[in-house]
C-alpha positions as CSV (number, residue, x, y, z in Angstrom):
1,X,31.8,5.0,-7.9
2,X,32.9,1.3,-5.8
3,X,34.7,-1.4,-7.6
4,X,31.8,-3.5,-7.9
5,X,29.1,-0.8,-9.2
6,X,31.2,-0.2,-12.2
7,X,31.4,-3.6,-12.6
8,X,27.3,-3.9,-12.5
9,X,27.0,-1.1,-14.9
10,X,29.3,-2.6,-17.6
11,X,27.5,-5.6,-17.1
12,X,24.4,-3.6,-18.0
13,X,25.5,-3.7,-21.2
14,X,26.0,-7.4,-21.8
15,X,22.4,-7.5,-20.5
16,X,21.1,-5.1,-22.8
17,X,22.6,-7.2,-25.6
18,X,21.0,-10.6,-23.8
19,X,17.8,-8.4,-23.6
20,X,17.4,-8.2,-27.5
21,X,16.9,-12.0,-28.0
22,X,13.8,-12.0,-25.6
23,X,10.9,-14.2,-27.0
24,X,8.7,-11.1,-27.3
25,X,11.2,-9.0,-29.3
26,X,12.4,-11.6,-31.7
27,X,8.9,-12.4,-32.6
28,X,8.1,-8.6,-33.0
29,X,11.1,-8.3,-35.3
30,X,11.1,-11.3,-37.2
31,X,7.3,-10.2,-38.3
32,X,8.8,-6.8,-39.4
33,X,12.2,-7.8,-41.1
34,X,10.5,-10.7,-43.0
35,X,9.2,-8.1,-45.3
36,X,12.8,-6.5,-46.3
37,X,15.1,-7.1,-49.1
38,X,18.3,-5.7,-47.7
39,X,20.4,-6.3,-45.0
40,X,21.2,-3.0,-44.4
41,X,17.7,-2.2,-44.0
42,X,16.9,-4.9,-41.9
43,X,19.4,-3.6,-39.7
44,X,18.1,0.1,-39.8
45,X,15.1,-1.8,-38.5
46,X,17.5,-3.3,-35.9
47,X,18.2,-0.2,-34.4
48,X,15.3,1.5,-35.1
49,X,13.2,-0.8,-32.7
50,X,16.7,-0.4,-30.0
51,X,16.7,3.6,-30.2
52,X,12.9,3.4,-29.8
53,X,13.2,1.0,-26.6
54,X,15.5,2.9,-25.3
55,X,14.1,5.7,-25.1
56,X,11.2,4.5,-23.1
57,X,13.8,2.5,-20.9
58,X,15.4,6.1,-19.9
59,X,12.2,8.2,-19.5
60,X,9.9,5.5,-17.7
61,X,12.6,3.3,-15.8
62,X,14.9,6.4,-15.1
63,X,11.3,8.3,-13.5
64,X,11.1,4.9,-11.4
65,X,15.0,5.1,-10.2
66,X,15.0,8.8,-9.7
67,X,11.6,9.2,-7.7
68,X,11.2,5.2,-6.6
69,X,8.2,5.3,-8.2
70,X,6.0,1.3,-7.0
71,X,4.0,0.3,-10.5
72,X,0.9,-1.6,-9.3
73,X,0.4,-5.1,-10.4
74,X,-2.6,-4.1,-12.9
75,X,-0.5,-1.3,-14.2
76,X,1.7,-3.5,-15.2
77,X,-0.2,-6.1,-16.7
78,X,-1.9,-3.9,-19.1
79,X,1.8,-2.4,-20.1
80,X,2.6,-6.1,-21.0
81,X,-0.7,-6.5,-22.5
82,X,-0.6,-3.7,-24.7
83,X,2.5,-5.7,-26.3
84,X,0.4,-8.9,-26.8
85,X,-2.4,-6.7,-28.7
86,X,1.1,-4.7,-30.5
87,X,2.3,-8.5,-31.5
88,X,-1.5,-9.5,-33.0
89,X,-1.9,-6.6,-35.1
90,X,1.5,-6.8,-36.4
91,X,1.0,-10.2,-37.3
92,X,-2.3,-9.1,-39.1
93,X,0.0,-6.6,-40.6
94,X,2.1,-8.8,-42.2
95,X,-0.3,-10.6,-43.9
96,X,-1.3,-7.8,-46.2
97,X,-0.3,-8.6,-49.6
98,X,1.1,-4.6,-49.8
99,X,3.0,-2.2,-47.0
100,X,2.4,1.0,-46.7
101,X,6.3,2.4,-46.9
102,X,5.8,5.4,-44.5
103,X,4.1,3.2,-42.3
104,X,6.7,0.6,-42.6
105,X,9.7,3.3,-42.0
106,X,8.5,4.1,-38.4
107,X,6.9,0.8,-37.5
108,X,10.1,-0.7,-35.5
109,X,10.6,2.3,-34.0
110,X,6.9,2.3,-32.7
111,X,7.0,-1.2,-31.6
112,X,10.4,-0.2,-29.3
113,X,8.7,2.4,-27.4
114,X,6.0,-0.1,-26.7
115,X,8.1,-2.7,-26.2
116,X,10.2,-0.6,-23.6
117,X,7.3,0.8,-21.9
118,X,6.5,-2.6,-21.3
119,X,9.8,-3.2,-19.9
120,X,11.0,-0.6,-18.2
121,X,9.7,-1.7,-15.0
122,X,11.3,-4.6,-14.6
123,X,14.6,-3.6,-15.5
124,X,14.3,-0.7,-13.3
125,X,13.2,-2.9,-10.5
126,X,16.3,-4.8,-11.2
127,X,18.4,-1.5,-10.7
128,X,17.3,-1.1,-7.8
129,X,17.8,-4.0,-6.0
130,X,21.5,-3.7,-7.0
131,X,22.3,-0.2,-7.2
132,X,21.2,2.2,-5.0
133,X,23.0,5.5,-6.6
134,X,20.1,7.3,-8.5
135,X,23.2,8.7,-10.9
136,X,24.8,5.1,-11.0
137,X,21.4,3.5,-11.9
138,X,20.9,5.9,-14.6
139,X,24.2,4.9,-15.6
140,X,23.4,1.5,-15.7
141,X,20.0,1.8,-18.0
142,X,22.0,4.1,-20.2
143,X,24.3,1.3,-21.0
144,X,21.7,-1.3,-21.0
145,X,20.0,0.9,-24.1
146,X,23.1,0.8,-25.7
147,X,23.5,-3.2,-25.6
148,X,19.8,-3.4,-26.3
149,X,20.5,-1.3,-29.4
150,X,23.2,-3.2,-30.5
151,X,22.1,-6.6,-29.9
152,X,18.7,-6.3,-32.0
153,X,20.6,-4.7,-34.7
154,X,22.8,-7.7,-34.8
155,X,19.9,-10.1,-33.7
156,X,17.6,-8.8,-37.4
157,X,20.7,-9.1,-39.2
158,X,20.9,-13.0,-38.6
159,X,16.9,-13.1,-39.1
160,X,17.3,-11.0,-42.1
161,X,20.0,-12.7,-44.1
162,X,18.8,-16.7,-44.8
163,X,15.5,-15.7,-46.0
164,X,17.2,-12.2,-48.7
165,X,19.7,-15.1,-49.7
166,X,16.8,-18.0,-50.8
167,X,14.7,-14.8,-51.4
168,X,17.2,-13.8,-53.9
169,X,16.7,-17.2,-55.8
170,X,13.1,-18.3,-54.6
171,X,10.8,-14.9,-54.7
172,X,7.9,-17.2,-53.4
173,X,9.8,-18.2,-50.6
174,X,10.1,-14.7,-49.2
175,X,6.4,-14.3,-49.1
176,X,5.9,-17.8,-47.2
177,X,8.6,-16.5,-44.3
178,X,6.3,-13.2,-44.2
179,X,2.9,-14.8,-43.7
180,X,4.4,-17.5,-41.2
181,X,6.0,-14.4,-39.4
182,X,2.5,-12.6,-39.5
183,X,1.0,-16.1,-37.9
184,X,3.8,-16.9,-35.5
185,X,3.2,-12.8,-33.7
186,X,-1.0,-13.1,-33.6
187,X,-0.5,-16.7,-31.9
188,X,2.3,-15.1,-30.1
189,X,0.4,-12.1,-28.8
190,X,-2.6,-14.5,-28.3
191,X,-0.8,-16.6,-26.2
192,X,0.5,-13.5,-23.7
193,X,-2.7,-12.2,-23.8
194,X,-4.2,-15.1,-22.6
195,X,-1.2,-15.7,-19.8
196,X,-1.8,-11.9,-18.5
197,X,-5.7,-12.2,-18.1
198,X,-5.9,-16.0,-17.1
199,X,-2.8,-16.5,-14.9
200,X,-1.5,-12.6,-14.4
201,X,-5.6,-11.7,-13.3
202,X,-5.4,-8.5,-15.0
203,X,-8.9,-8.1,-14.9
204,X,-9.1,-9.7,-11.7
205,X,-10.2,-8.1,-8.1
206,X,-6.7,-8.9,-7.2
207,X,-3.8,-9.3,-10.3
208,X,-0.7,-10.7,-9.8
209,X,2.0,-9.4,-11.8
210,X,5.4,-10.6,-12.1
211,X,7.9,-8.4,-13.3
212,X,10.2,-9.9,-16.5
């Protein structure tokens, strides 16, 4: 491997991390952690939603580095839309009074895959621009999981811990930060909905997508 595409790999990572703090995710998250009394757990959750984005990221973006597979416009729209309609029943989710703790175990790791199936394009369109070794590029999404990983863990941590600390003393005020979290993802996932049918055309003749 050159200089400069070790370089871009290891800043793969530091991409991964910035990555984590997308608007998308943090809503998604925030909807899900708002319901846990434990740090530890909310950082299960973390990493949870990173393995499960991950994975996607390998198997979908690595299948478009490998083969140079082109995602049409409308394909891609409906990936991102799939995460809008993920986001509004999440949020209508979270307003339940009760969780169903099965459900809630695998739920982050659920909303990753989507999230990453979402996103795979993208960053594997980014790949390619810069890197053009199929085993470099690989390289590069491995260690752009990783970060991702890592920076949602840290990123529901420091959701996670000013609402268990006033939850700890004000158990009503846990319950508001859940049903505002439910609200904030439906109008969230409303609001992308709307941008990927009005602006992206997704049921348009002829969508325009932009890869993010």
């Amino acid at each position: 491997m050159f200089p400069d595409t070790l370089t871009a790999i290891a800043l793969g990572a530091l991409l991964g991390l910035r990555h984590a703090t997308d608007s998308d995710h943090v809503v998604a998250v925030t909807a899900i952690v708002s319901r846990e009394r434990s740090l530890a757990r909310a950082a299960g959750i973390g990493a949870l939603w990173g393995v499960g984005h991950t994975i996607t990221l390998l198997v979908v973006g690595g299948a478009i580095v490998t083969f140079r597979l082109v995602i049409p416009p409308r394909v891609g729209l409906a990936l991102e839309f799939g995460v809008a309609l993920m986001l509004i029943v999440l949020g209508f989710t979270n307003l339940r009074a009760r969780d169903d703790a099965p459900r809630a175990a695998i739920r982050p790791f659920l909303v990753g895959l989507v999230h990453g199936l979402a996103g795979s394009a993208a960053v594997a369109l980014l790949v390619l621009a810069t890197i053009r070794g199929t085993f470099e590029a690989l390289a590069y999404l491995f260690v752009f999981g990783v970060g991702t990983i890592a920076g949602m863990t840290a990123v529901t941590m420091l959701l996670a811990a000013p609402t268990l600390f006033a939850g700890a003393r004000v158990s009503r005020f846990q319950s508001g930060i859940r049903l505002a979290a439910g609200a904030l993802s439906i109008a969230f996932g409303l609001m992308l909905a709307r941008e990927l049918i009005v602006d992206g055309g997704l049921f348009a003749a002829v969508p325009a997508w932009d890869p993010r």
